[in-house]
N, C-alpha and C positions, 0 to 999 in steps of 0.2 A: 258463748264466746266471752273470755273475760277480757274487760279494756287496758287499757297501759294506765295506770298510774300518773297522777301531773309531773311527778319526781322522775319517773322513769322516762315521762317525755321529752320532761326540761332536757333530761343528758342527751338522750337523742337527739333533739337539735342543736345543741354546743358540739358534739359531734360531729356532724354535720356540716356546719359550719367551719368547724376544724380542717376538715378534710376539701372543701371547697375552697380555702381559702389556703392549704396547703398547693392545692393545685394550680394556683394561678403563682407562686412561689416561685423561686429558683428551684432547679431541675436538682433531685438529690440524687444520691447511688448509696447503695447499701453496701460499697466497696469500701474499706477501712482505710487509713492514709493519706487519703486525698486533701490536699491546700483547698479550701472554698475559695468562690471569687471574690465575696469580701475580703478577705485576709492576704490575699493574693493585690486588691488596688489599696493595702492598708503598706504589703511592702513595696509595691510600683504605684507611687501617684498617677501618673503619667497615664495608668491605662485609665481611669475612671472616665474619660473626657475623649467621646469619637476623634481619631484620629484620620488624618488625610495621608500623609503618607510616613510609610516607614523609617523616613527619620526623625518623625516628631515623635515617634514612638523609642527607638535606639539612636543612641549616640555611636560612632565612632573609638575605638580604642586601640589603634594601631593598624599597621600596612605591613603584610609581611609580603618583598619583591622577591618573587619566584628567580632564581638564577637559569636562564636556560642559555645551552650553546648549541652547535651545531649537531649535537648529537642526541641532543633532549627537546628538541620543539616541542611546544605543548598546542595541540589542536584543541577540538571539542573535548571535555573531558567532565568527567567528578570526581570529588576528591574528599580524602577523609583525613583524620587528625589523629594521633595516637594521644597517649595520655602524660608523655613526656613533650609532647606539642611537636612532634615530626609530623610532615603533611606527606603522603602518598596521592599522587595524580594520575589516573588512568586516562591516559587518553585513546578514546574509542573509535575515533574520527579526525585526520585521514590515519596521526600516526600508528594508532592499534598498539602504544607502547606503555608502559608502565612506572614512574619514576617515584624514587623517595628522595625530598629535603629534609633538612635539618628545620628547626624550629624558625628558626632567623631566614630561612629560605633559600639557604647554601645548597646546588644541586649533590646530592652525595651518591647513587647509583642509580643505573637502569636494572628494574628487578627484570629476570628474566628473558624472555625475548620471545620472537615471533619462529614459529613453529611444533611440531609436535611432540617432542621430546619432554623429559623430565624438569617441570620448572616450566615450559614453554607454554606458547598458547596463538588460538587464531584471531579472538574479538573478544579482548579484556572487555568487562563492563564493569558488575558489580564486586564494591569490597567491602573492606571491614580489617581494625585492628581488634584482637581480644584482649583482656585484663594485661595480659604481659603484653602485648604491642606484638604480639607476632600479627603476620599479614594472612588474611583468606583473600583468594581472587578470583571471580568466576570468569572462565570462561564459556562464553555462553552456544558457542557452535559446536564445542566438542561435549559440553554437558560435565564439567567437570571442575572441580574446586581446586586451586593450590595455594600450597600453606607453605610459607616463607617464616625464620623469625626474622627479630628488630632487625635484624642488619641488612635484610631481603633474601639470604641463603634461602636457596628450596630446599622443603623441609619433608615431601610429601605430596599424595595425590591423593585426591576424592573422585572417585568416580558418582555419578548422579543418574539418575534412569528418565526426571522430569525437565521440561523448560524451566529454566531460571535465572531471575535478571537481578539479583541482589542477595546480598547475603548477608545475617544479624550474627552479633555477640549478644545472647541475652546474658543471665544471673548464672555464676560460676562457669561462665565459658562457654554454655551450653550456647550449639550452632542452630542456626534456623533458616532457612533461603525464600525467598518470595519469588513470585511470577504473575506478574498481570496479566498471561496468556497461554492460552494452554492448545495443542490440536484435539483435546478432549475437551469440553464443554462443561463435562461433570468431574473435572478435576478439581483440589485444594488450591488457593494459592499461595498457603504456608504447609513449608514442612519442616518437622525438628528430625535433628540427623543424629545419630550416634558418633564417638570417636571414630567411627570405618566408616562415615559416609551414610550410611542405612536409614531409610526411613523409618521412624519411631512412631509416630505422630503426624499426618496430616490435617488438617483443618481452614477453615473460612474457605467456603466453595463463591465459586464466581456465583455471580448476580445474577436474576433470570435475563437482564437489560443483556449479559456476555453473548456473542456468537463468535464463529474461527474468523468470518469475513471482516466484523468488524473488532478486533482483537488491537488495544493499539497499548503504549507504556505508561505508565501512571501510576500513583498511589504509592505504597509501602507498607511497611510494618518498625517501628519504635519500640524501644524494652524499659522502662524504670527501674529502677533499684531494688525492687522487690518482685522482679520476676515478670510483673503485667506488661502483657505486649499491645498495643494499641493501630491497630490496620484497617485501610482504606483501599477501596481498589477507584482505578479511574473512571464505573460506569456509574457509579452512584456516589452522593453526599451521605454517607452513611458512614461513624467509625464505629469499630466493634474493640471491646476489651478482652483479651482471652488470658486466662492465664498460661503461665508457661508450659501446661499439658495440653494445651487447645481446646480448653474448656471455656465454653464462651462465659463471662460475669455480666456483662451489660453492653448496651448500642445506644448511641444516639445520633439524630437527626435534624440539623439543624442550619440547611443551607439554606445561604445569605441571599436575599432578594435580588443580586444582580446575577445571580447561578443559571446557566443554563443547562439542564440535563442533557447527557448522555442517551442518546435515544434509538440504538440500536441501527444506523445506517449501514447503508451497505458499503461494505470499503473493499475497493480492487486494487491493491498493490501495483500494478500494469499502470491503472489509471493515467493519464496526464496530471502535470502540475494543475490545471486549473481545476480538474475535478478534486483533485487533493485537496486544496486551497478551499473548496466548496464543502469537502467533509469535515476537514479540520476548523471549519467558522462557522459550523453548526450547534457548538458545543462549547460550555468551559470546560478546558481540564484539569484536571485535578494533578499535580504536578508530583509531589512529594506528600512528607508528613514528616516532623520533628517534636522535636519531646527540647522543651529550652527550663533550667534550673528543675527538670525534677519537678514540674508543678504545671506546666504549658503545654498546650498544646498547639501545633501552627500546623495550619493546613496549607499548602502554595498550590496555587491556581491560576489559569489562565486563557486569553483570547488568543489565538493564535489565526491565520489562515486569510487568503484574500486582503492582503495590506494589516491586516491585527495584528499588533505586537502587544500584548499588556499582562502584566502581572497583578498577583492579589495576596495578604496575608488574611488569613481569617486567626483567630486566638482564640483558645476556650481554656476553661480551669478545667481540670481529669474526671469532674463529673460530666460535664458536655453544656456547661453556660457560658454560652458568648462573652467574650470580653472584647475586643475587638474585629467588625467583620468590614472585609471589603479595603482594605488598606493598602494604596497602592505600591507596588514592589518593583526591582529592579525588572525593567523591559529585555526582552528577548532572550539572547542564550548567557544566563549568569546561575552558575552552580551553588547550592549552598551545602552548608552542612551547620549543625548544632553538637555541643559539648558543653555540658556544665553551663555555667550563663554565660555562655559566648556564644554565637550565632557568625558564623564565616560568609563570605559572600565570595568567589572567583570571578574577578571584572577583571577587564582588557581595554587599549585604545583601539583597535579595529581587526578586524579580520583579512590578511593578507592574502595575495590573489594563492598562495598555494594550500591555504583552510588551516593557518598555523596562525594563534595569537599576537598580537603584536603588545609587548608591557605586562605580562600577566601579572597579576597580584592577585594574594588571599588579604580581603578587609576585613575588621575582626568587629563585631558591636556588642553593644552589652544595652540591657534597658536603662533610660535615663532611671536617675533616682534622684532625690530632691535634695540638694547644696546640702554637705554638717553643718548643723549650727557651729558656734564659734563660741 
């Protein structure tokens, strides 16, 4: 047997060493483009230093007052943003209606309306503007997509063969729809669709944690500028990157020590409130996911069930390093949405006895950044 050489050795443990000392490092990807977390608290001070709540984190930058009359209540609802700054509100809950304002929060139409015809629909949920602001709208009991442009004209109809609760514009238009729940088990719950609707591409299968019984809404999917989609489902802290083919690039894992997993309970729809209340304070949920300036990632999470009301931001850079976790967020039912560096929040003064908002407003924040010099 011939030995190693000292020289041969030495490198060997400078090696070694490298890669040991790599590993206790920040977490990297072999993904290109990505902003690091240094560079990332070099343009936000503000994150370098645990924060406690969301507004030591964003500032405030404007109130836009939703106009509603008697013919637009706004209930429960989510809402998206075009890229001219018109908001779209679907409300899912009691009203089941669909409205576009103006930027400054002029009410300008009801897209649509309730029933089965061309343009219509039974339980608006998920939407989305594309590059031109035309509107996708799922409806989610008929299984079908419609496509409005900017003005709300129906433009078109998608037919869908899957459950789905949300619908993406990724890179050149291209559509894609999510579903946190499936009555198959071994279903995706991303599909990229063609211009006719058509399945192309299915990918990210549920989690072995999924069953039908305990199937509940959560998670999402996010697009970047160059195509990577970034999805979370509600049973696990897990996000995956795929590119816009549903080729997976990378996953990371990194829940925050106040995380409660998702742990496969039995959920009976029938149930009483209090058994609900017992399933739902079993767990955190995992709320959304947003993509903030192109470089962020914000995970929203929450306690909910048996008297719990609480929200969470978690933040990472696009490789998967923590930069803020556990930050607390607006309590109980406030919608957000993200664009560009602005971050939306949908707050209200109370909920009236008929489940219609009272004061709706879109608040708009941006990340503090540190005073210009002078």
């Amino acid at each position: 047997m011939k030995l190693v050489g000292p020289r041969l050795f030495a490198c060997i443990v400078v090696a070694g060493y490298l890669i040991s000392a790599c590993s206790n490092d920040e977490r990297r990807t072999t993904i290109q483009g990505i902003v690091a977390k240094d560079s990332l608290i070099k343009r936000y001070p503000v994150l370098e230093s645990p924060a406690g709540s969301f507004e030591d984190l964003f500032a405030e930058d404007g109130v836009i007052q939703l106009e509603t009359r008697k013919e637009n209540p706004i209930g429960y609802s989510l809402f998206r943003i075009g890229s001219s700054g018109q908001i779209l509100v679907v409300d899912y809950f009691p009203g089941r209606s669909v409205y576009l304002f103006d930027s400054s929060g002029t009410f300008l139409r009801i897209i649509g309306g309730q029933g089965r015809g061309p343009g219509e629909y039974e339980t608006p949920y998920g939407a989305c503007f594309d590059g031109n602001d035309n509107i996708y709208l799922v409806d989610e009991a008929r299984r079908v997509i419609n496509k409005y442009d900017r003005s709300g004209r129906f433009v078109r109809q998608l037919s869908l063969k899957g459950t789905v609760h949300d619908v993406l514009i990724g890179r050149n238009n291209v559509l894609y729809t999510y579903a946190s729940t499936s009555v198959d088990p071994r279903d995706k719950t991303v599909h990229k669709l063609d211009s006719l609707g058509i399945v192309t591409t299915a990918f990210a299968p549920l989690p072995e944690t999924y069953s039908k019984s305990g199937g509940v809404r959560g998670g999402g999917i996010v697009a970047d500028s160059s195509g990577r989609l970034f999805h979370i489902t509600p049973y696990e802290y897990q996000v995956r990157i795929f590119s816009e083919d549903g080729i997976l690039l990378d996953s990371f894992e990194s829940a925050p020590s106040y995380f409660r997993p998702f742990e496969n309970p039995t959920h009976n729809p029938q149930a009483s409130a209090q058994s609900l209340g017992a399933f739902h304070s079993a767990w955190t949920h995992i709320w959304s996911v947003h993509l903030y300036d192109e470089s962020i990632l914000m995970v929203i999470t929450g306690e909910i069930g048996l008297g719990k009301s609480a929200k969470y931001v978690d933040m990472y850079d696009l490789a998967g390093n923590p930069i803020q976790m556990g930050v607390s967020f607006f309590p109980g039912e406030a919608p957000v949405f993200s664009r560009g560096d602005c971050f939306y929040v949908l707050v209200h003064d109370a909920v009236q006895d008929d489940g219609f908002l009272l004061n709706p407003r879109v608040i708009r924040f941006r990340l503090r950044k540190p005073p210009a010099a002078h």
